[in-house]
Backbone as numpy.savetxt, mean C-alpha at the origin, in Angstrom:
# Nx Ny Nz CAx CAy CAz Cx Cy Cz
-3.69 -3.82 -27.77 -3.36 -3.38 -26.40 -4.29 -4.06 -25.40
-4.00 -4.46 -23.86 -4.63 -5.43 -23.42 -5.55 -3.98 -22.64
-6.78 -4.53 -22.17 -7.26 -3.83 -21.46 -6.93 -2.48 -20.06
-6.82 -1.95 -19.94 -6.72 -0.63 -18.98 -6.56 -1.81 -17.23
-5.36 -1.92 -16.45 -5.45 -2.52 -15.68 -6.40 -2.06 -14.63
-6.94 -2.86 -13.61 -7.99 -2.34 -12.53 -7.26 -1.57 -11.64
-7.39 -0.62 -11.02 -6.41 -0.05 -10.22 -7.30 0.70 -8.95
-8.62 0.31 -8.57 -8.96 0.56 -7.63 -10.01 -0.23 -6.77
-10.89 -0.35 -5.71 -11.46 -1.20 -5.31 -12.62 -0.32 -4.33
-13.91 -1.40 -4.20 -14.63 -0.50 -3.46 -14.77 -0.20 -2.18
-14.92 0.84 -1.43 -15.55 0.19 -0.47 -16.26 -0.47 0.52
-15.89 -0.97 1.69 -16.43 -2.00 1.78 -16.51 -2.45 3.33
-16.82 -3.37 4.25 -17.27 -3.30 5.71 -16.21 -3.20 6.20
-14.92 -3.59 5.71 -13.92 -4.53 6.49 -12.99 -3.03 6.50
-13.98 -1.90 5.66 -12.41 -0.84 5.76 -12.24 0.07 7.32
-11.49 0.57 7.41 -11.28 1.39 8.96 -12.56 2.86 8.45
-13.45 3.00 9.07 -14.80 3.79 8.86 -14.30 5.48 8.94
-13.19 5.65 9.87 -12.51 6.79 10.21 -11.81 7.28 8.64
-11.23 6.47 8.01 -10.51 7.40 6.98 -11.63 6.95 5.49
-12.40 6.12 6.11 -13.65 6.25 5.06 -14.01 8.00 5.05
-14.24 8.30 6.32 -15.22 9.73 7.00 -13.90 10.90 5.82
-12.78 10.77 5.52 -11.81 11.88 6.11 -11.64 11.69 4.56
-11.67 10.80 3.50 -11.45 10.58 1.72 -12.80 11.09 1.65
-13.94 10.69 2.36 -15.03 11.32 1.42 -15.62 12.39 2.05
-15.30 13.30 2.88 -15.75 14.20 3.48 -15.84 15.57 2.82
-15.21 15.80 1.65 -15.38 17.09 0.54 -16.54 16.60 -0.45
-16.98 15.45 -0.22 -17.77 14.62 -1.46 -19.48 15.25 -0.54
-19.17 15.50 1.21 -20.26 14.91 1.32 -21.43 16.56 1.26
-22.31 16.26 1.57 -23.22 17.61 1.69 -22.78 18.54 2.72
-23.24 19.96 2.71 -22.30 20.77 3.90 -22.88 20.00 5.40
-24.22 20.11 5.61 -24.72 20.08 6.42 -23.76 18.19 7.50
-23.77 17.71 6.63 -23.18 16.02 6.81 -21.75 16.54 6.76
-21.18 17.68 6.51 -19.64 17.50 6.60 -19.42 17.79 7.94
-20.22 18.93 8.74 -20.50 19.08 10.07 -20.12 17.90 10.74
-21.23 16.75 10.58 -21.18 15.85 11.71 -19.93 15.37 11.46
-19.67 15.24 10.02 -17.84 14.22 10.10 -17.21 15.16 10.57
-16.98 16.58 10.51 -15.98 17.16 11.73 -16.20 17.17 13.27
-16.90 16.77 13.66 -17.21 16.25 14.93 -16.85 15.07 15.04
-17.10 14.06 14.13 -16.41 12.88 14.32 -15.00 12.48 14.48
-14.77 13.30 13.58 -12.77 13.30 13.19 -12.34 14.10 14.33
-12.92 15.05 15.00 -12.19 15.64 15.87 -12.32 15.22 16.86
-13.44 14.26 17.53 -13.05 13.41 18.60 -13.82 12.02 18.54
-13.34 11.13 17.96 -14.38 9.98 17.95 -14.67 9.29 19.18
-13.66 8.80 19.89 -14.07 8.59 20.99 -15.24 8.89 21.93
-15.21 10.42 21.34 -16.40 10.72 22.52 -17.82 10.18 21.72
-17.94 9.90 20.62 -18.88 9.33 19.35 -19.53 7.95 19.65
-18.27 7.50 20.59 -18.67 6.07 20.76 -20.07 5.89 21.40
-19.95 6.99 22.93 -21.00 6.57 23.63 -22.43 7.41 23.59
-22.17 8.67 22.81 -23.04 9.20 22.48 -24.52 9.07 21.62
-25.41 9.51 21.65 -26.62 9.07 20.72 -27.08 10.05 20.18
-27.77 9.55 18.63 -27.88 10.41 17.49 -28.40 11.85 18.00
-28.88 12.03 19.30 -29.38 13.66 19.60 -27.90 14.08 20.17
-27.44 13.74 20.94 -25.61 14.47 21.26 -25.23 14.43 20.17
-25.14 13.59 19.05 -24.02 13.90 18.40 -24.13 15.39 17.21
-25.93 14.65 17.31 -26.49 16.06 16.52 -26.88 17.32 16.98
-26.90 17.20 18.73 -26.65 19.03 18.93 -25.22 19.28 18.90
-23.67 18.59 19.04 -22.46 18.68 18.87 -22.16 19.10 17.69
-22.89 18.43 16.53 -22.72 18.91 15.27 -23.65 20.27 14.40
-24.44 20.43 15.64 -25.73 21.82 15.42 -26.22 21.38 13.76
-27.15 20.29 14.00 -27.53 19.64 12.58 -28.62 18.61 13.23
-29.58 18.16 12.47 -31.18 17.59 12.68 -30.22 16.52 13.16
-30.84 15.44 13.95 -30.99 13.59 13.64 -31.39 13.12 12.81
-31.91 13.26 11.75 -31.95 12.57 10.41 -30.61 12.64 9.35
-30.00 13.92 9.78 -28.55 14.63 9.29 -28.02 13.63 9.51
-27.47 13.41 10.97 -26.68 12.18 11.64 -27.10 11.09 10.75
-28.20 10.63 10.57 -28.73 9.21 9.84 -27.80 9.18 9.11
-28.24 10.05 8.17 -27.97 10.86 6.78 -26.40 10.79 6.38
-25.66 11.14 7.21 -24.46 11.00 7.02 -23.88 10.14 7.41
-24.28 8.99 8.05 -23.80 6.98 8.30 -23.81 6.58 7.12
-24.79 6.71 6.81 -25.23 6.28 5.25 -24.83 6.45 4.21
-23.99 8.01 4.23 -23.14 8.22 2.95 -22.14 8.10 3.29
-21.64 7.22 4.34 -20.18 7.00 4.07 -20.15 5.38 4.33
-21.33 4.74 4.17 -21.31 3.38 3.78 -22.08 2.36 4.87
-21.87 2.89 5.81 -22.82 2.42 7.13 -24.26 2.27 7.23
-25.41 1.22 8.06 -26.21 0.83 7.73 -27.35 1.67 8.77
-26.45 2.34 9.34 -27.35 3.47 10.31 -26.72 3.82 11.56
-27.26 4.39 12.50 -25.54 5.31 13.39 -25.36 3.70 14.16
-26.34 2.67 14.53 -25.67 1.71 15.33 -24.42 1.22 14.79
-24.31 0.91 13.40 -23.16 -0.21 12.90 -22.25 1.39 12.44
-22.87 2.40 12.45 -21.65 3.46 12.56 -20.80 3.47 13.40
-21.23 3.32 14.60 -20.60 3.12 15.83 -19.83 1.78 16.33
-20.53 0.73 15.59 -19.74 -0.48 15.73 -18.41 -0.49 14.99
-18.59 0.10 13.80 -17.44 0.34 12.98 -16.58 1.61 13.64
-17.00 2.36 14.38 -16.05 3.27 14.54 -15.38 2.37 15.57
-15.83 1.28 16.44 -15.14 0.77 17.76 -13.86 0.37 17.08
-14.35 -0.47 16.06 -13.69 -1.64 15.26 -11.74 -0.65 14.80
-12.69 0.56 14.40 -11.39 1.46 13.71 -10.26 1.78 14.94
-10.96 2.23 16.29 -10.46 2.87 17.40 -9.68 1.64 17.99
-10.42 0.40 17.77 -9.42 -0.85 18.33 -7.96 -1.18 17.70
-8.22 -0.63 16.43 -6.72 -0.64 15.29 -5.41 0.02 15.71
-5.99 1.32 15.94 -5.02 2.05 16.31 -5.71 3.31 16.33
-4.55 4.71 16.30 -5.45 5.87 16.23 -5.56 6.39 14.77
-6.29 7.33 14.28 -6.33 7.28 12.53 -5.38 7.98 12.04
-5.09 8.02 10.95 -3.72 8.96 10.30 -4.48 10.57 10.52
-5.35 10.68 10.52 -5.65 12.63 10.68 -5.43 12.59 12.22
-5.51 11.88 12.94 -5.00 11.89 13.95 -3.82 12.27 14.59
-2.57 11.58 14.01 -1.30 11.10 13.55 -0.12 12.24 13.15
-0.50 13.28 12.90 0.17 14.52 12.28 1.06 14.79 13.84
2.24 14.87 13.05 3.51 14.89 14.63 3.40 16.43 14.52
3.80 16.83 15.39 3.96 18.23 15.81 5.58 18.64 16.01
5.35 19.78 16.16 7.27 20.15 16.54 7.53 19.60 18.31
6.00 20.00 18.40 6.08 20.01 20.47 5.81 18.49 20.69
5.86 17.43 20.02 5.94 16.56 20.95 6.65 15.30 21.21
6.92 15.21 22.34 7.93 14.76 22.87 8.22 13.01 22.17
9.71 12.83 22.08 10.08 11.69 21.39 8.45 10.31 21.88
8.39 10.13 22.81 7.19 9.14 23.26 6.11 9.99 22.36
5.42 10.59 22.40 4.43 10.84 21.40 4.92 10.95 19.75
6.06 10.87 19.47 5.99 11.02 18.23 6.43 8.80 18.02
6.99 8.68 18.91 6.90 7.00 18.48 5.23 6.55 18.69
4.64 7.18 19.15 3.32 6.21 19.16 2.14 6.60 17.87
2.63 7.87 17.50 1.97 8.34 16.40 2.37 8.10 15.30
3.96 7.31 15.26 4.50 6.68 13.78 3.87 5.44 14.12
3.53 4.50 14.62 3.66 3.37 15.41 1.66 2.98 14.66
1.13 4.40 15.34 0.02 4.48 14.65 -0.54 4.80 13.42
-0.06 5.50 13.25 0.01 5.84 11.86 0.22 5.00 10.87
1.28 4.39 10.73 1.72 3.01 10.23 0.64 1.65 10.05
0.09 1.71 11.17 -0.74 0.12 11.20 -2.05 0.93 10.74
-2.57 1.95 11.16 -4.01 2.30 10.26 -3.54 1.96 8.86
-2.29 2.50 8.49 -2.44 2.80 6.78 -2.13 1.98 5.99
-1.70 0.75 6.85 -0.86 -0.64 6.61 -2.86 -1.44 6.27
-3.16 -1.21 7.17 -4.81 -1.63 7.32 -5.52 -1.13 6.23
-5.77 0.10 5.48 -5.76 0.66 4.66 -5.78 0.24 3.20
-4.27 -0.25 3.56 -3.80 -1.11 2.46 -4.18 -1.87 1.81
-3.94 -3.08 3.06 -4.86 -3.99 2.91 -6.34 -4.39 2.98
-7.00 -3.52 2.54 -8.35 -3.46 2.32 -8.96 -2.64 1.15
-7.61 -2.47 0.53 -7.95 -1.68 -0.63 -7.46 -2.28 -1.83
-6.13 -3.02 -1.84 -5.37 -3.64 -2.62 -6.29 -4.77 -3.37
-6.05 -4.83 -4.45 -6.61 -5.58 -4.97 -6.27 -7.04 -5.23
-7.22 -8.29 -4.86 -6.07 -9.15 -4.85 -6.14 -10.29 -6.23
-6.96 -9.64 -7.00 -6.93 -10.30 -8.24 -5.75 -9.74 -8.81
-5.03 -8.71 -8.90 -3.86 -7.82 -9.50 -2.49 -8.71 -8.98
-2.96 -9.28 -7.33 -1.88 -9.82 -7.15 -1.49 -10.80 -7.53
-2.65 -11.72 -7.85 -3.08 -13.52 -8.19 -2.00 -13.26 -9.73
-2.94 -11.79 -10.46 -1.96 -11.92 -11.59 -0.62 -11.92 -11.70
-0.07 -10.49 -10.72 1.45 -10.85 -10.95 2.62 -12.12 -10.16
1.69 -12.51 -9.48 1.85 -13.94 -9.01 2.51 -14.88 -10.63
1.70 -14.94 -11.10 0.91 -15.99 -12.45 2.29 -15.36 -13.43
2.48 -14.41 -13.32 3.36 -13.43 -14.61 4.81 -14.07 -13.56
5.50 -13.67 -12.30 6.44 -13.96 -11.84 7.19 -15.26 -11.82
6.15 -16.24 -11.52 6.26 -17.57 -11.51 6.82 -18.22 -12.56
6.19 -17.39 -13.94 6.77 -17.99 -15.29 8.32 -17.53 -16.03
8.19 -16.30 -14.62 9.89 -15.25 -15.99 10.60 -16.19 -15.56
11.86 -16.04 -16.82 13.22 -16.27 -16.50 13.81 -15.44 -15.86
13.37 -14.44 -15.91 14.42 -13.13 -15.03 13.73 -12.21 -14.59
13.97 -11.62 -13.50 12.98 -10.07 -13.20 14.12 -9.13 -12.94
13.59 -7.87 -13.51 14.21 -6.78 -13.11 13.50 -5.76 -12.29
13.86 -5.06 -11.47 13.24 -4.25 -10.60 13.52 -2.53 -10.72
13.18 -2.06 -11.25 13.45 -0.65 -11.65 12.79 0.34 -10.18
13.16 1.27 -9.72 13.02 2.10 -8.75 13.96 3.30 -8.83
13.32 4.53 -8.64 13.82 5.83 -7.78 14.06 5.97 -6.16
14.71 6.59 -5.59 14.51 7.01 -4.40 13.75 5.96 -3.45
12.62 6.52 -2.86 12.38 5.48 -1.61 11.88 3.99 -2.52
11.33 4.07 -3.97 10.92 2.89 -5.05 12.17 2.54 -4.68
13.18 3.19 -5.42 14.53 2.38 -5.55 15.32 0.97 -4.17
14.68 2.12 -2.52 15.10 0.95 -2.12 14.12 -0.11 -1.87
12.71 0.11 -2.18 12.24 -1.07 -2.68 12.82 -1.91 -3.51
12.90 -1.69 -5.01 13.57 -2.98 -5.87 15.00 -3.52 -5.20
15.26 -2.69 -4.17 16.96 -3.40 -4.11 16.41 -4.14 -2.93
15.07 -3.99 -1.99 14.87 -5.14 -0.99 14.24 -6.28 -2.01
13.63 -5.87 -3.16 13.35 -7.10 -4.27 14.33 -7.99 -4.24
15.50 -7.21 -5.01 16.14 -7.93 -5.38 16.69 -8.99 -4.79
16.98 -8.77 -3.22 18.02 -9.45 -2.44 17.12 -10.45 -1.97
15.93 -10.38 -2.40 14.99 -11.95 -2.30 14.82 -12.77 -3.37
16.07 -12.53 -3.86 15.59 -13.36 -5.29 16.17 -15.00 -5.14
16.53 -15.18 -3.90 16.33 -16.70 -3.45 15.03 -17.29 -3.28
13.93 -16.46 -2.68 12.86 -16.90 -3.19 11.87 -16.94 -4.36
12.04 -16.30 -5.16 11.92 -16.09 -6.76 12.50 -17.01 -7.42
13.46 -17.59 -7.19 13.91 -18.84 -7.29 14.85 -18.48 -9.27
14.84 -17.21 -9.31 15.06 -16.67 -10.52 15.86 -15.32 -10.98
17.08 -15.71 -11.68 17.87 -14.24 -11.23 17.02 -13.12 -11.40
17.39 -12.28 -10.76 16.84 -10.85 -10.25 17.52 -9.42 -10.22
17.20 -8.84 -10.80 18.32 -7.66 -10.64 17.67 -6.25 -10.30
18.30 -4.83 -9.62 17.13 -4.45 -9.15 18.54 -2.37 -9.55
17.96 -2.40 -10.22 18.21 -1.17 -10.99 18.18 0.39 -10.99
18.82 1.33 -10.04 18.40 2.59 -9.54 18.74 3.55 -9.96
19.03 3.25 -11.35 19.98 4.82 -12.35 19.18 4.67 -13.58
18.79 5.87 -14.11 17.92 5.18 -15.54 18.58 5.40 -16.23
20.36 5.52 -16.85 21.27 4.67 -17.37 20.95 2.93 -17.58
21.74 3.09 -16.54 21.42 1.75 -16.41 20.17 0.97 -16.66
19.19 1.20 -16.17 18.40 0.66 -16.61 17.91 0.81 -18.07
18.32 1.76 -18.68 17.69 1.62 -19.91 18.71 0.81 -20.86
19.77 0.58 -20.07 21.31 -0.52 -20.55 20.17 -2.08 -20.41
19.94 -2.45 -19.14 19.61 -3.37 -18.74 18.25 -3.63 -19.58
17.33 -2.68 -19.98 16.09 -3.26 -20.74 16.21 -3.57 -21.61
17.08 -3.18 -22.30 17.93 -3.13 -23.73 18.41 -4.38 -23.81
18.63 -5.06 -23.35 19.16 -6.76 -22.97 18.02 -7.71 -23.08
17.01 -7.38 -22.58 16.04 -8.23 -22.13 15.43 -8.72 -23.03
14.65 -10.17 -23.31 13.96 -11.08 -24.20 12.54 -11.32 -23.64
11.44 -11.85 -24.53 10.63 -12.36 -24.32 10.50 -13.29 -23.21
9.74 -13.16 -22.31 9.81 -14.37 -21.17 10.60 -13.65 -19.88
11.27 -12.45 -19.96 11.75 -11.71 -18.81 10.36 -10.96 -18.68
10.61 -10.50 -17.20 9.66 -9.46 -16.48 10.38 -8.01 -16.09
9.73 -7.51 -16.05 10.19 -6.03 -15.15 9.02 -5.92 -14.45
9.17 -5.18 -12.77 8.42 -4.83 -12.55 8.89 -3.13 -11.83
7.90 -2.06 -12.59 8.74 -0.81 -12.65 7.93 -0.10 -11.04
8.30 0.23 -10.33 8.15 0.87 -8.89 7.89 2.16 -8.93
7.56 3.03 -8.87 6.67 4.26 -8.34 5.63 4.77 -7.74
5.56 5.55 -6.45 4.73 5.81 -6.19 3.63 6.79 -6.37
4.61 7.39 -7.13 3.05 8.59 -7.99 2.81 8.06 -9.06
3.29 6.80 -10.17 3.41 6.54 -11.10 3.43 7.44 -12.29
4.29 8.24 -12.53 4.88 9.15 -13.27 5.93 9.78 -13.11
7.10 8.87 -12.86 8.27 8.86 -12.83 8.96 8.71 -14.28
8.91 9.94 -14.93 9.23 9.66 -16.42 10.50 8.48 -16.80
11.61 8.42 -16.41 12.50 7.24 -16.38 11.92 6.06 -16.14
11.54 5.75 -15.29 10.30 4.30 -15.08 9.49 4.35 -16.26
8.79 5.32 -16.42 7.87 5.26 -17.66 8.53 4.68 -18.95
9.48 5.27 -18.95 9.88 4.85 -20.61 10.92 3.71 -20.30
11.48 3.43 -19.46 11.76 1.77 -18.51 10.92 1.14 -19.11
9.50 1.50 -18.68 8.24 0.25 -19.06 7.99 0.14 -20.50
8.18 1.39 -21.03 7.61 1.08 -22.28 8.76 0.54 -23.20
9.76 0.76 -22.83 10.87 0.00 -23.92 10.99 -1.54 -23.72
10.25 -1.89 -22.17 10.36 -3.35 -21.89 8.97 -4.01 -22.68
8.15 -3.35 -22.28 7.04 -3.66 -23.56 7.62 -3.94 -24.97
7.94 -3.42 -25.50 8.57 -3.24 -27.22 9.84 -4.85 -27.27
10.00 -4.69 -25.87 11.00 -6.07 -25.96 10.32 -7.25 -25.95
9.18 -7.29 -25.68 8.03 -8.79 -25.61 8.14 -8.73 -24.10
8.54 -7.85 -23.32 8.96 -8.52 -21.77 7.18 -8.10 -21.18
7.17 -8.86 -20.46 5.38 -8.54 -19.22 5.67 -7.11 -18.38
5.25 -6.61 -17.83 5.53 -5.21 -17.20 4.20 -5.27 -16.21
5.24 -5.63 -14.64 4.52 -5.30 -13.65 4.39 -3.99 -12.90
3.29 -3.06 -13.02 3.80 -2.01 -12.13 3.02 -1.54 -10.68
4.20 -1.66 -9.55 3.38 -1.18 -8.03 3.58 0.07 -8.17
2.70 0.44 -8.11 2.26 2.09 -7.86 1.40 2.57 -7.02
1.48 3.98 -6.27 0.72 4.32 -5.60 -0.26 5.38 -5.97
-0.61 5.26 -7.29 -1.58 6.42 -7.68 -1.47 5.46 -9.15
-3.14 6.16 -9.70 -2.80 6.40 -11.00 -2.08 7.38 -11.92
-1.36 6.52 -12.47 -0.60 7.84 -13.87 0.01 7.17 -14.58
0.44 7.64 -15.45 1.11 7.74 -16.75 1.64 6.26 -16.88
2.35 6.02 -15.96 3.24 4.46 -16.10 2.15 2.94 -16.11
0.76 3.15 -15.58 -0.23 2.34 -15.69 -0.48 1.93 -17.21
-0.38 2.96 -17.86 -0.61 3.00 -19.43 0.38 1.57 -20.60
1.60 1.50 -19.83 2.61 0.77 -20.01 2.72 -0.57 -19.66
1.94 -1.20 -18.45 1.79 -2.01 -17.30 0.95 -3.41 -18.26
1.50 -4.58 -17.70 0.23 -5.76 -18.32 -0.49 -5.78 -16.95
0.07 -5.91 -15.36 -0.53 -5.86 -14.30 -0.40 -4.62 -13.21
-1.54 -4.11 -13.02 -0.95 -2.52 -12.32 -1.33 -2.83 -10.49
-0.49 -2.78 -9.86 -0.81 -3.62 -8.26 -0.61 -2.08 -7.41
-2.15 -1.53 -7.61 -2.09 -0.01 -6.26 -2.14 0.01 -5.11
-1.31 0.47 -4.74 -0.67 0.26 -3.43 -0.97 1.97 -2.36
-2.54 1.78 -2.32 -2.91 3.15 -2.34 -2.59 3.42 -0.60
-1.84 4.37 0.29 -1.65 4.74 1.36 -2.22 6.12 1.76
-1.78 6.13 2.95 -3.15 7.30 3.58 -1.78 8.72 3.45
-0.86 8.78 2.36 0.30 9.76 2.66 -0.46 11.53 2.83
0.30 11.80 3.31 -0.18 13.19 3.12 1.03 14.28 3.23
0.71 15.30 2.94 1.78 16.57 2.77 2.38 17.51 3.49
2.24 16.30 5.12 2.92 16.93 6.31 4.34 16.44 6.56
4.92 17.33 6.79 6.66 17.01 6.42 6.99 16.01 7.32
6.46 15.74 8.48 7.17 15.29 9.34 6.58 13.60 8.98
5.15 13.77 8.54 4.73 12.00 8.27 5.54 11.24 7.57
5.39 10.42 8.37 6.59 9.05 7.78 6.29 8.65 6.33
7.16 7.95 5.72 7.01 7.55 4.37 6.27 6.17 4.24
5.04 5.80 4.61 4.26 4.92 4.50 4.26 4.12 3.37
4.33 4.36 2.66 4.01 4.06 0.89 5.10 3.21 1.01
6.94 3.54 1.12 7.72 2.56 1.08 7.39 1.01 1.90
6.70 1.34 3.30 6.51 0.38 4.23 5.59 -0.15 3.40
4.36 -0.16 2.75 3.83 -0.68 2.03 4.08 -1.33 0.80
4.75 -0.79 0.04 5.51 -1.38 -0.95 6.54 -2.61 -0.89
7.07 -2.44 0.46 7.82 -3.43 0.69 7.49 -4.62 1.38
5.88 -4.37 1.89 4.96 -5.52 2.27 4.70 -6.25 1.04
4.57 -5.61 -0.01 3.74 -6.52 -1.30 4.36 -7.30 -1.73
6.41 -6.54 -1.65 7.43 -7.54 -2.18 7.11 -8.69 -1.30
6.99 -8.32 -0.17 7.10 -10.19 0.97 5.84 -10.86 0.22
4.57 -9.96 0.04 3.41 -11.45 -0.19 3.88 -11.76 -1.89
4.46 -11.00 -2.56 4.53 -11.70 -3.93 5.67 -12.81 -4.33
7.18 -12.09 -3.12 7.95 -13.34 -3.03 7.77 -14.49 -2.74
7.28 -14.46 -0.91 6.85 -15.81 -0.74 5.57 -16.79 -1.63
4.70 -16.12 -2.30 3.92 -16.60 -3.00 4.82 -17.30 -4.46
5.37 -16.73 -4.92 6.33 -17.17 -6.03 6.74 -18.76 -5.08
7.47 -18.44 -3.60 8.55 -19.50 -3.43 7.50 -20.57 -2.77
6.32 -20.59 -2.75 5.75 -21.79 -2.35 5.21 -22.38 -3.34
5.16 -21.78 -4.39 5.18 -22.77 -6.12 5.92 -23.01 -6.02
7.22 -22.96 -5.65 8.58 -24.04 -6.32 8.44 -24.84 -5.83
7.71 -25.37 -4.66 7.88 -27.06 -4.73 9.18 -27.29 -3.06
8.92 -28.76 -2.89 9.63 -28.82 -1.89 11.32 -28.69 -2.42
11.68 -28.90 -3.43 12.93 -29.09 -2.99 13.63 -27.40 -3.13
12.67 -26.42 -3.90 13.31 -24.92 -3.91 13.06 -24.39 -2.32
12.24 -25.11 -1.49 12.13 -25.04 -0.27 13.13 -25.04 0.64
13.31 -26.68 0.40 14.74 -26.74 0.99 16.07 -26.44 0.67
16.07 -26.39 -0.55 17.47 -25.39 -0.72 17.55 -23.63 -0.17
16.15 -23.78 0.05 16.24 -21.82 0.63 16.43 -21.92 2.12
16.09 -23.10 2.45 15.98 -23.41 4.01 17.78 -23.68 4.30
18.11 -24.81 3.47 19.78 -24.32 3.37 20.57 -23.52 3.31
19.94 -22.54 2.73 21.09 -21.50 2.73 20.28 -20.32 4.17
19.28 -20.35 4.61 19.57 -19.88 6.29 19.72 -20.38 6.57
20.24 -21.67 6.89 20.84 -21.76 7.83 22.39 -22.14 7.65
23.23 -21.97 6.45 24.01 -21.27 6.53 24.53 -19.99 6.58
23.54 -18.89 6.32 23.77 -17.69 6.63 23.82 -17.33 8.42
22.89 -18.97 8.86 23.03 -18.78 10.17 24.64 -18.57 10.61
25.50 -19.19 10.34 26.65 -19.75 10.94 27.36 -18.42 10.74
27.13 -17.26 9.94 27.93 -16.29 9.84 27.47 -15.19 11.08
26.53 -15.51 11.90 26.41 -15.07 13.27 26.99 -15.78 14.48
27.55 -14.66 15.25 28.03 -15.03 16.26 27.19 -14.72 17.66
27.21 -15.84 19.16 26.46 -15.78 20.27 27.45 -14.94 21.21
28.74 -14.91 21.02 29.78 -13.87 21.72 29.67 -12.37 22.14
30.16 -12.05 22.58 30.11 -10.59 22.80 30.77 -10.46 22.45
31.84 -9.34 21.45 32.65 -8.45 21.17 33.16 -7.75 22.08
């Protein structure tokens, strides 16, 4: 069995410092959880303040304040504060972000709007990109990929699939686990699957992966957590988002998922070389011609 895939990453300067504060804030000491609820509840005002405001705001010493830059990765409250600018310039943070019943269509577009690009940011600063180099390396070589998905997974593999002009390699993208367990059942050595879930324990996906294993096939899996289906996986690509268990938050994880399909497609289609180039370039612009400049 090949090694346990990597499925997480550290962190690190480049991450948004705000949802650093808000993942490790049950981790931190009581006295330091203080100041991060002062922080999270208004950073802005954080910006211009100094370690004695922030520490009678938080009714906790100035060494506290130190104290708690430091455990959430920062080199002391100055580059705390530089990093919080850095986060506030992004957008506003996902604890931020929670829509309400009361507010009005304009506040709820600017809080999906936000919400979205923090966790998109998130993403990408968490993702690992040796996981991707690999399934890069694994895609490039199949004869065939299949794309297995549920629900919002599912319409991931079917936006897979319909890029399989740049994959340069038939593609098929599978949303019934009938079927798919028809379709794995087919498959040879030198095919891929790559199985989609975001909790990764989607029992149908699971045993998707593991019957494609038993076939000699490679088994890529994007997931947004660890579980069960990692176990199955030769490359596990976590696709970790800031979701949370408020009804109204948008489904982030899909928007993310369907970013990884664009960097792993186009990465596939700039190995093919110029002429898989230009035949993809041919066919937009015959798909151009099936648009019209008219009005109806």
């Amino acid at each position: 069995m090949p090694p346990k895939p990597r499925i997480s990453s550290p962190i690190n300067g480049s991450d948004n410092i705000l949802e650093v504060a808000r993942t490790k804030r049950d981790e931190l000491r009581k006295s330091d959880r203080k100041v991060c609820d002062v922080v999270l509840a208004d950073p802005k005002r954080i910006l211009n303040a100094t370690v004695a405001e922030t520490a009678e705001w938080a009714d906790v010493s100035q060494p506290t304040v130190i104290r708690f830059c430091t455990s959430i990765g920062c080199q002391g409250y100055q580059d705390f504060k530089l990093r919080l600018a850095q986060s506030l310039a992004l957008g506003t943070p996902a604890t931020h972000s929670v829509i309400l019943d009361t507010d009005s269509p304009t506040a709820v577009a600017e809080k999906i709007f936000d919400y979205a690009i923090t966790s998109l940011d998130w993403v990408r600063n968490h993702i690992d990109p040796h996981s991707i180099a690999q399934a890069v390396e694994i895609l490039d070589k199949a004869n065939r990929i299949e794309f297995f998905g549920f629900g919002a997974s599912g319409i991931v593999a079917r936006d897979a699939q319909q890029k399989f002009p740049l994959f340069g390699v038939p593609c098929g993208a599978e949303i019934d686990s009938h079927q798919q367990v028809m379709v794995v059942s087919m498959l040879k050595p030198g095919d891929v699957v790559v199985a989609i879930s975001n909790t990764g324990a989607t029992r149908s996906i699971i045993e998707a992966a593991r019957l494609a294993r038993e076939r000699g096939c490679q088994v890529i899996g994007l997931v947004g957590m660890n579980g069960p289906l990692t176990d199955h996986c030769d490359v596990v690509i976590l696709v970790e988002t800031l979701e949370n268990t408020n009804i109204y938050t948008p489904t982030i994880s899909r928007i993310a998922a369907l970013t990884v399909i664009d960097i792993l497609s186009t990465a596939i289609a700039l190995r093919r070389g110029d002429e898989h180039i230009e035949r993809f370039t041919r066919m937009k612009r015959h798909l151009s011609y099936l648009r019209t400049t008219e009005r109806i």
